[in-house]
PALO-607246 format. One record per residue: x, y, z of N, C-alpha, C in turn; chain; residue number from 1; residue in three letters. Coordinates in nm, 3 decimals. Layout:
<rs>
[[X,Y,Z],[X,Y,Z],[X,Y,Z],'A',NUM,'ALA']
...
</rs>
This chain:
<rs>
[[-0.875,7.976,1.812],[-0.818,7.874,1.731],[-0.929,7.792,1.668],'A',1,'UNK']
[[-0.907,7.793,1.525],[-1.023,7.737,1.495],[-0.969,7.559,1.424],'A',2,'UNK']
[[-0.999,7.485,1.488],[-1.026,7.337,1.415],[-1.096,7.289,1.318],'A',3,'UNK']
[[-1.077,7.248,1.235],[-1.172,7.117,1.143],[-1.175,7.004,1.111],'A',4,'UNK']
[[-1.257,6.939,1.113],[-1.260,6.836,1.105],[-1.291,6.750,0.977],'A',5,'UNK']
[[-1.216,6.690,0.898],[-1.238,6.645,0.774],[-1.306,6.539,0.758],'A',6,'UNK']
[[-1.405,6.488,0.705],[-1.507,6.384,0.679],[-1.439,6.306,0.548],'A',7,'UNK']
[[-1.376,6.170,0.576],[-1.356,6.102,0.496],[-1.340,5.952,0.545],'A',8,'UNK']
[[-1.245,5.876,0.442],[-1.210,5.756,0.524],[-1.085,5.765,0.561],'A',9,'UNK']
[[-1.060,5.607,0.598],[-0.939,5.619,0.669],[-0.825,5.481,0.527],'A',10,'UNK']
[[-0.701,5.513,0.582],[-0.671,5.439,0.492],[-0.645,5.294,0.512],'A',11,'UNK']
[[-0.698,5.231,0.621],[-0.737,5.128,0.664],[-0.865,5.075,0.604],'A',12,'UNK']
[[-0.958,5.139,0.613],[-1.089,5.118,0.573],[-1.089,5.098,0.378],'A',13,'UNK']
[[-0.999,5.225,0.301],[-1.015,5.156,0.184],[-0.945,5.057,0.178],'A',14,'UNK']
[[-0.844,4.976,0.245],[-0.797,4.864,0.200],[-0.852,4.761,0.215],'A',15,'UNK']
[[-0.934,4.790,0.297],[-1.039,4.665,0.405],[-1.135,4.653,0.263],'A',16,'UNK']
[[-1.151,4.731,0.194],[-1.295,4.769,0.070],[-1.239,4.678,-0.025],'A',17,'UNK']
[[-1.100,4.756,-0.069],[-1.061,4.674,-0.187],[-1.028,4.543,-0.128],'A',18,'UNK']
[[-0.948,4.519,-0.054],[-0.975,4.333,-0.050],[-1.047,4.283,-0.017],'A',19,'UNK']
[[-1.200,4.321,-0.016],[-1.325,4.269,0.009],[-1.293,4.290,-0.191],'A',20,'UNK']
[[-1.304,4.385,-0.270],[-1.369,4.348,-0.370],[-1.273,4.230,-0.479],'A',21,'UNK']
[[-1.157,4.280,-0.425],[-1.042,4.185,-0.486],[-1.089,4.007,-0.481],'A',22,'UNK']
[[-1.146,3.998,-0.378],[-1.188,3.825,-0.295],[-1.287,3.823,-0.427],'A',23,'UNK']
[[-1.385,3.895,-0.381],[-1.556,3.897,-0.497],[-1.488,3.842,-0.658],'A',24,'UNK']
[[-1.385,3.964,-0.690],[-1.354,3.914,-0.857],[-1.254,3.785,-0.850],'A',25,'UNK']
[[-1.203,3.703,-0.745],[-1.118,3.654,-0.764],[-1.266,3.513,-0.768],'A',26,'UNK']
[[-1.356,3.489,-0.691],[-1.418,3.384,-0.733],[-1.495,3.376,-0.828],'A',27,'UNK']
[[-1.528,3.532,-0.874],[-1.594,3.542,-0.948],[-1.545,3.482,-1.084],'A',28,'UNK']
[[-1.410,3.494,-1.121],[-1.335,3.480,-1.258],[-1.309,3.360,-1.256],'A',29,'UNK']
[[-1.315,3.263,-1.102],[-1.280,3.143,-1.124],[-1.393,3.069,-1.164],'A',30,'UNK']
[[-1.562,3.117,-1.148],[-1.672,3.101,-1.166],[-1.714,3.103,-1.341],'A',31,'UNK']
[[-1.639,3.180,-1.379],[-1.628,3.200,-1.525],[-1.558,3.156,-1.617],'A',32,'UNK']
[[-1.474,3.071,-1.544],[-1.340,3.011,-1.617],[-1.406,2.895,-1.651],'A',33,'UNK']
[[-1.466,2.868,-1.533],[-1.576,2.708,-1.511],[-1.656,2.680,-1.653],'A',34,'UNK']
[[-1.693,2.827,-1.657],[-1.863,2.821,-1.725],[-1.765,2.814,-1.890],'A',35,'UNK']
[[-1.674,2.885,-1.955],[-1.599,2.858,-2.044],[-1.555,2.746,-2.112],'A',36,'UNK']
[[-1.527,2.644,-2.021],[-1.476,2.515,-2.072],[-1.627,2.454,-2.061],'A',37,'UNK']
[[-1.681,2.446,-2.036],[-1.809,2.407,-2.007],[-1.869,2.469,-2.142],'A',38,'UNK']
[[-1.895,2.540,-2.160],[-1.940,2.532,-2.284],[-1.846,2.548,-2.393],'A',39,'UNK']
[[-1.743,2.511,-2.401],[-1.649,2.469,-2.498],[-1.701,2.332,-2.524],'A',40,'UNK']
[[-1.718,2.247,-2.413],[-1.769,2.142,-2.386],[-1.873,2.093,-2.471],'A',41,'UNK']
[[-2.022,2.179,-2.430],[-2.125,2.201,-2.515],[-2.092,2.183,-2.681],'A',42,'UNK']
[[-2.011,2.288,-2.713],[-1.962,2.312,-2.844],[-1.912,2.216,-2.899],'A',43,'UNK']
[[-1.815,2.158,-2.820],[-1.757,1.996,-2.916],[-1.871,1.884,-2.946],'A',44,'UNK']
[[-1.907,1.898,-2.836],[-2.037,1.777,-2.926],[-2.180,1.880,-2.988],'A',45,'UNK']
[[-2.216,1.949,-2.965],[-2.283,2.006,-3.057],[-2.212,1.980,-3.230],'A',46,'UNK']
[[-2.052,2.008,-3.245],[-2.009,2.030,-3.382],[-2.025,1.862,-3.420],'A',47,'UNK']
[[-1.998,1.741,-3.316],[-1.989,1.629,-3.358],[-2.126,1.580,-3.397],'A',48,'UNK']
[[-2.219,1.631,-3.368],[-2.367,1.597,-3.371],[-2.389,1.657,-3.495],'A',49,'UNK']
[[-2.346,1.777,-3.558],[-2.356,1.828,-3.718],[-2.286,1.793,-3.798],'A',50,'UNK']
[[-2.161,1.685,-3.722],[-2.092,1.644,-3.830],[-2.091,1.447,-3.840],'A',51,'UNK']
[[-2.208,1.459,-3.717],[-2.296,1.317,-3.773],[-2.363,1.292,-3.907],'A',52,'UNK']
[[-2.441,1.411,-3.874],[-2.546,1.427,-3.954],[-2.489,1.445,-4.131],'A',53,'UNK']
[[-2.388,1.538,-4.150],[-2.298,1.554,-4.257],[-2.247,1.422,-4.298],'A',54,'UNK']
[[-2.220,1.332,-4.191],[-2.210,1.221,-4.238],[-2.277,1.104,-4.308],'A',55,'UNK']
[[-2.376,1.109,-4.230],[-2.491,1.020,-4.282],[-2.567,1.069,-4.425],'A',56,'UNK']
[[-2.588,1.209,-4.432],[-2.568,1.276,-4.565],[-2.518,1.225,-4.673],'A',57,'UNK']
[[-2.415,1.247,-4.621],[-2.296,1.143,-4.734],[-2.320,1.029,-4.750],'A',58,'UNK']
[[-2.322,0.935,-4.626],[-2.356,0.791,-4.684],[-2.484,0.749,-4.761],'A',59,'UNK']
[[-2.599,0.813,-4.717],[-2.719,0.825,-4.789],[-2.693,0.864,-4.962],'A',60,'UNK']
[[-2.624,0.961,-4.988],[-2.549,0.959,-5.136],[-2.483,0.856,-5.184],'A',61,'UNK']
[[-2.388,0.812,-5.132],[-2.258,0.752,-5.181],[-2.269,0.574,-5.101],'A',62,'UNK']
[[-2.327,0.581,-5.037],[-2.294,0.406,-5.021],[-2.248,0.384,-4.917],'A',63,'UNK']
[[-2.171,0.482,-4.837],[-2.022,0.452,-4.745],[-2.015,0.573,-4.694],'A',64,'UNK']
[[-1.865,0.560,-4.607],[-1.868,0.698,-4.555],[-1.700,0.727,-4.596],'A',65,'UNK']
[[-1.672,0.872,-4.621],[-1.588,0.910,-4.704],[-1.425,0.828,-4.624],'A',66,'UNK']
[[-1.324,0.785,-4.684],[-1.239,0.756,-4.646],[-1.148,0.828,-4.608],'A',67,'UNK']
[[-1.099,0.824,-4.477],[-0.987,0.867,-4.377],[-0.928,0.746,-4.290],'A',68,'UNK']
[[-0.825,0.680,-4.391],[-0.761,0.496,-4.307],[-0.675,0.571,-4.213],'A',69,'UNK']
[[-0.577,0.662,-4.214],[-0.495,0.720,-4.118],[-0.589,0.801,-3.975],'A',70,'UNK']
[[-0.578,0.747,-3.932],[-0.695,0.816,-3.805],[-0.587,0.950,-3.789],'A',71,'UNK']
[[-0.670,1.059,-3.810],[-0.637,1.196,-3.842],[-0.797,1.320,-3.798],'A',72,'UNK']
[[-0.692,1.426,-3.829],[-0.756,1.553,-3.793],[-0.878,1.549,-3.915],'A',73,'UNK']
[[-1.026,1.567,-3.859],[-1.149,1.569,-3.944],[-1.178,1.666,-4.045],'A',74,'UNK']
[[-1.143,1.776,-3.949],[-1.142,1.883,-4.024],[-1.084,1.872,-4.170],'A',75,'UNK']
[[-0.915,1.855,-4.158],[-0.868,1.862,-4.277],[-0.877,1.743,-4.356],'A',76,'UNK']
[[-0.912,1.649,-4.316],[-0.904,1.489,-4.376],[-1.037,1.464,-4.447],'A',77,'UNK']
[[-1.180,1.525,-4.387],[-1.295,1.510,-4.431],[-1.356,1.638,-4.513],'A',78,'UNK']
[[-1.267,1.760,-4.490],[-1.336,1.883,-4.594],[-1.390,1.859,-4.722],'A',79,'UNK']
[[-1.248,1.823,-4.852],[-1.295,1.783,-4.963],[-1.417,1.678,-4.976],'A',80,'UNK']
[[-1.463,1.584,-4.894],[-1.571,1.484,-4.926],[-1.727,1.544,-4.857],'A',81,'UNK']
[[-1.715,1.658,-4.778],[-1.845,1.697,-4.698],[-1.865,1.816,-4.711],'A',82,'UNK']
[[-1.798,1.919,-4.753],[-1.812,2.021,-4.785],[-1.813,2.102,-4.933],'A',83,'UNK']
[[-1.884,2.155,-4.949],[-1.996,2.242,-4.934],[-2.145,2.142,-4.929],'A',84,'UNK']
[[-2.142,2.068,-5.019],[-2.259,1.975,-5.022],[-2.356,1.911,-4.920],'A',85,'UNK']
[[-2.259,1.878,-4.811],[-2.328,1.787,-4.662],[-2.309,1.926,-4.593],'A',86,'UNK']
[[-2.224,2.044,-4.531],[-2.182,2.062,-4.414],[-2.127,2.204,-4.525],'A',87,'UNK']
[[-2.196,2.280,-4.461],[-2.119,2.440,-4.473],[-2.029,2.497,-4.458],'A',88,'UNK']
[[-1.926,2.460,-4.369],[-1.792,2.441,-4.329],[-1.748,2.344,-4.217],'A',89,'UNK']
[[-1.675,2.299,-4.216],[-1.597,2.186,-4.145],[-1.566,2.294,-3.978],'A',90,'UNK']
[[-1.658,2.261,-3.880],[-1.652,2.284,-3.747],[-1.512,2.261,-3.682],'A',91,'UNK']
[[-1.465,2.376,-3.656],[-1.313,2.305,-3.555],[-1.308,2.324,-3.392],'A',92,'UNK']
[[-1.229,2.272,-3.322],[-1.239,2.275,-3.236],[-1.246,2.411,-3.158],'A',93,'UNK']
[[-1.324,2.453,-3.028],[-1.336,2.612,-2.974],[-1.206,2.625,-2.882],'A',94,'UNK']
[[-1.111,2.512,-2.854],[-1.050,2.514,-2.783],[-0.868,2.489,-2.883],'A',95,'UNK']
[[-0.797,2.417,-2.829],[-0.676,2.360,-2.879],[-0.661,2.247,-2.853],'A',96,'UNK']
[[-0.758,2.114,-2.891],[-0.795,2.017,-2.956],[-0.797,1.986,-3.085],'A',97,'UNK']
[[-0.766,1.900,-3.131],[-0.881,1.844,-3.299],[-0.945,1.737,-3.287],'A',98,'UNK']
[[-1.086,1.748,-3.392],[-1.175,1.647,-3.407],[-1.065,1.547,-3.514],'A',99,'UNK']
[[-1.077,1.402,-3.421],[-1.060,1.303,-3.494],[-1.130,1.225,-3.547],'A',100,'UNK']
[[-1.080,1.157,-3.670],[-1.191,1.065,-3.755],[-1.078,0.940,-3.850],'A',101,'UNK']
[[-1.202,0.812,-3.829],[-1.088,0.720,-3.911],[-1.216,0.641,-3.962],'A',102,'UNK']
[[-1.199,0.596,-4.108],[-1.282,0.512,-4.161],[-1.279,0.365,-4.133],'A',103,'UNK']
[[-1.423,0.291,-4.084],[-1.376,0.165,-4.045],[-1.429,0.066,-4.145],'A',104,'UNK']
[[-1.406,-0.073,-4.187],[-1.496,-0.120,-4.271],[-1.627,-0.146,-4.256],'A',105,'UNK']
[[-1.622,-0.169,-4.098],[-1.774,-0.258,-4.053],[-1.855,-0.200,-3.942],'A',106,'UNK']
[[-1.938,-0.220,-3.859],[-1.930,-0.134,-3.732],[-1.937,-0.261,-3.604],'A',107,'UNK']
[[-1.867,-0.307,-3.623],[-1.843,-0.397,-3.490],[-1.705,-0.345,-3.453],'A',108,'UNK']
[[-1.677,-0.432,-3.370],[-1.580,-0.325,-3.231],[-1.429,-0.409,-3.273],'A',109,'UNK']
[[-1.430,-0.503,-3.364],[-1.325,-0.554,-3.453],[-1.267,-0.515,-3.598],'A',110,'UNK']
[[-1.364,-0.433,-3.601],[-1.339,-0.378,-3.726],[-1.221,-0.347,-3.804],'A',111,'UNK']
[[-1.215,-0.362,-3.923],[-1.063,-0.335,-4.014],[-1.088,-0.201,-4.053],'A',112,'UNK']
[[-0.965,-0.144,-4.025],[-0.982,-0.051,-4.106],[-0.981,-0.015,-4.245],'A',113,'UNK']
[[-1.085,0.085,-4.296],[-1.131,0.079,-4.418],[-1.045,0.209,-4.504],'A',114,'UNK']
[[-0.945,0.137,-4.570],[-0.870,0.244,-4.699],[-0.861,0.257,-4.830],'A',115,'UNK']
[[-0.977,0.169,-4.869],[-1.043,0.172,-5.007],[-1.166,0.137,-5.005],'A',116,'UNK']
[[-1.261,0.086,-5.157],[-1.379,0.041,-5.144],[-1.448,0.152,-5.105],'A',117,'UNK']
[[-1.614,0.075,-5.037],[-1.695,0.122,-4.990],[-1.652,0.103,-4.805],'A',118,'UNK']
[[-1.678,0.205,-4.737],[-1.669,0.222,-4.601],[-1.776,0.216,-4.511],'A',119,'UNK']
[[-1.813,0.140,-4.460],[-1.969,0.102,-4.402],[-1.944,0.123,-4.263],'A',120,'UNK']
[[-1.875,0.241,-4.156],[-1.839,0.256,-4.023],[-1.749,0.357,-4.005],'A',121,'UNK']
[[-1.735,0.446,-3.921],[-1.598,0.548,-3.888],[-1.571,0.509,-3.733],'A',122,'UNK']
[[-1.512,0.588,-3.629],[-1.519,0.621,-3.512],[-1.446,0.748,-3.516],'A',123,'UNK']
[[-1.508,0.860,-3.463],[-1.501,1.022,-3.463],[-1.492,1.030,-3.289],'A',124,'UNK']
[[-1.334,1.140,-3.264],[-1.291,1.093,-3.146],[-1.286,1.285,-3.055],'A',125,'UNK']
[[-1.324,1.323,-2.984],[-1.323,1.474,-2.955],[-1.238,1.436,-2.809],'A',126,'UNK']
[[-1.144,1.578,-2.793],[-1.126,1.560,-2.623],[-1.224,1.691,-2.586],'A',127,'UNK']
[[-1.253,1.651,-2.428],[-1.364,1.768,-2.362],[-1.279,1.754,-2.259],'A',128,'UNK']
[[-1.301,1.892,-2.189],[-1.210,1.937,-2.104],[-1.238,1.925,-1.946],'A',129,'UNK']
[[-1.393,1.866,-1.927],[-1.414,1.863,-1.799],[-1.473,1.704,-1.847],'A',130,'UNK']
[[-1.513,1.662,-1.679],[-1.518,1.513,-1.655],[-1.650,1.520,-1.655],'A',131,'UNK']
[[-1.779,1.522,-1.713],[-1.896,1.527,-1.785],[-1.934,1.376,-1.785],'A',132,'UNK']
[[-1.945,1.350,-1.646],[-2.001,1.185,-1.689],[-2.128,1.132,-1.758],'A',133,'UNK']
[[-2.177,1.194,-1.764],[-2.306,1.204,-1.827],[-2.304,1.167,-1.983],'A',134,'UNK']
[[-2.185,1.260,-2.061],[-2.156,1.273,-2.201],[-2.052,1.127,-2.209],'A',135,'UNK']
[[-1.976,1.143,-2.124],[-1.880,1.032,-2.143],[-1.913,0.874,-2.093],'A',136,'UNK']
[[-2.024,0.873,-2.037],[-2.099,0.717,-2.059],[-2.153,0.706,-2.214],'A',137,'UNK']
[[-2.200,0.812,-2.236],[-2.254,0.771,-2.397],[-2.107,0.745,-2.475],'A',138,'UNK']
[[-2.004,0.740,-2.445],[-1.882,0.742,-2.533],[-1.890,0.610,-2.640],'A',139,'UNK']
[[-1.896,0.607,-2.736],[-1.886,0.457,-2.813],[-1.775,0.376,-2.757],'A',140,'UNK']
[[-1.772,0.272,-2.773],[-1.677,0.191,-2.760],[-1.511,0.182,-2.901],'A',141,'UNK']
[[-1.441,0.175,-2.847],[-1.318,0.167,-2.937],[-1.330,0.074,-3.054],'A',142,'UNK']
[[-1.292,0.087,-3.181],[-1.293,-0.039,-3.244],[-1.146,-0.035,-3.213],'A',143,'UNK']
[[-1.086,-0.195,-3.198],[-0.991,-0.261,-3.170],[-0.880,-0.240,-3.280],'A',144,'UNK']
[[-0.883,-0.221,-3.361],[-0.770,-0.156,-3.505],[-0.788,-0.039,-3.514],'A',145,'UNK']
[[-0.861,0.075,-3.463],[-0.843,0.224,-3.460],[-0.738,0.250,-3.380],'A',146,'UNK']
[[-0.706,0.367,-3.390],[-0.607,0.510,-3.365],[-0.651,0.574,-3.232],'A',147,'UNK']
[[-0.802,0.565,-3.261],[-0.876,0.612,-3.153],[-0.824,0.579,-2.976],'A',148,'UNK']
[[-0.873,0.716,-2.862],[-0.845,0.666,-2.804],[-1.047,0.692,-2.729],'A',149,'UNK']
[[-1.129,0.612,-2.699],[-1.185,0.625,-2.652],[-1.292,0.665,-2.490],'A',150,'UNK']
[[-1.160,0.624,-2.369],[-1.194,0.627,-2.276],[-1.061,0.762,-2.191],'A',151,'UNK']
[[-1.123,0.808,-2.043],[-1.076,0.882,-2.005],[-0.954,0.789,-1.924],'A',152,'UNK']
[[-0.811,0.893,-1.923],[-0.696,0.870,-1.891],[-0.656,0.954,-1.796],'A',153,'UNK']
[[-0.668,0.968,-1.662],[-0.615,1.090,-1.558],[-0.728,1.192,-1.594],'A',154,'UNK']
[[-0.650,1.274,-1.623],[-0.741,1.415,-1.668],[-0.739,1.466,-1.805],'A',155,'UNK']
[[-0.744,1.314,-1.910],[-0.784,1.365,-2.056],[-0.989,1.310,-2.041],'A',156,'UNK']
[[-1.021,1.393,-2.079],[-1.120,1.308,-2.145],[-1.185,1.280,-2.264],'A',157,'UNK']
[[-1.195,1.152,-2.316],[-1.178,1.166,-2.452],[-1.330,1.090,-2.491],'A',158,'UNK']
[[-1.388,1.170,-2.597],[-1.527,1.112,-2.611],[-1.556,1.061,-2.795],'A',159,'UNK']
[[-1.586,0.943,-2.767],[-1.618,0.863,-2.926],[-1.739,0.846,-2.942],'A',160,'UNK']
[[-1.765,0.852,-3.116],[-1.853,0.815,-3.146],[-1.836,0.759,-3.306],'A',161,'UNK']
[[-1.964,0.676,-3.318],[-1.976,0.591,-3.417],[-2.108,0.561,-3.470],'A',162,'UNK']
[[-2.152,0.511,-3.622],[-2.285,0.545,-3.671],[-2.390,0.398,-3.539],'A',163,'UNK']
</rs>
């Protein structure tokens, strides 16, 4: 009588494998989810930092900075006045956010808002998705007649800025 003996595993052992590797991708993806908003993060103020600069552009031309009295979406509210000339295209958000923007008259923290004339102030308002204290101490302060919301609420966080 002849026997053999088969060399393999058992089917204990591959399950033992795969939920060892199942664990690995499960922190792994939560490790990556991290790093995503995080540099979504990056990305929102990187675009607000080019669309400083687009700004000041402008005012260096024109006197002022382009008018938006309805505190509104930047993108569509500031295209016609910064684009092509200041800003190559109008940066939008990497996430499902919008950049906000409202023209102010002055840059003190009382400011009127500015819907004609010359505009000598804005406050430009982004949400970021993680609690980045670092970014969100630099947050400007609210002017008191904006739309804006400047400071974090639970788990929004909302980051301003102003010239």
């Amino acid at each position: 009588m002849h026997t053999s003996k088969t060399r393999g595993f058992t089917l204990i052992e591959l399950l033992v494998v795969v939920a060892i590797i199942a664990m690995l991708a499960s922190i792994i993806l939560a490790s990556l989810n991290q790093a995503r908003t995080k540099s979504r993060d990056a990305r929102r103020i990187a675009d607000v930092k080019q669309i400083q600069l687009a700004l000041e552009l402008y005012n260096n031309d024109n006197g002022g900075y382009p008018i938006l009295a309805t505190f509104g979406n930047l993108s569509t509210g500031l295209a016609s006045a910064l684009t092509p000339t200041y800003i190559s295209a109008m940066p939008s958000d990497p996430g499902s956010y919008t950049y906000q923007y409202q023209s102010l008259s002055d840059g003190t923290v009382g400011s009127a808002v500015c819907s004609t004339g010359k505009c000598y102030s804005y406050v430009m308002q982004i949400q970021l998705e993680n609690n980045n204290t670092s970014v969100l101490a630099q947050s400007a302060t609210k002017p008191t007649n904006s739309g804006a919301t400047c400071t974090t609420s639970g788990t929004t966080y909302y980051y301003c800025v102003r010239p």
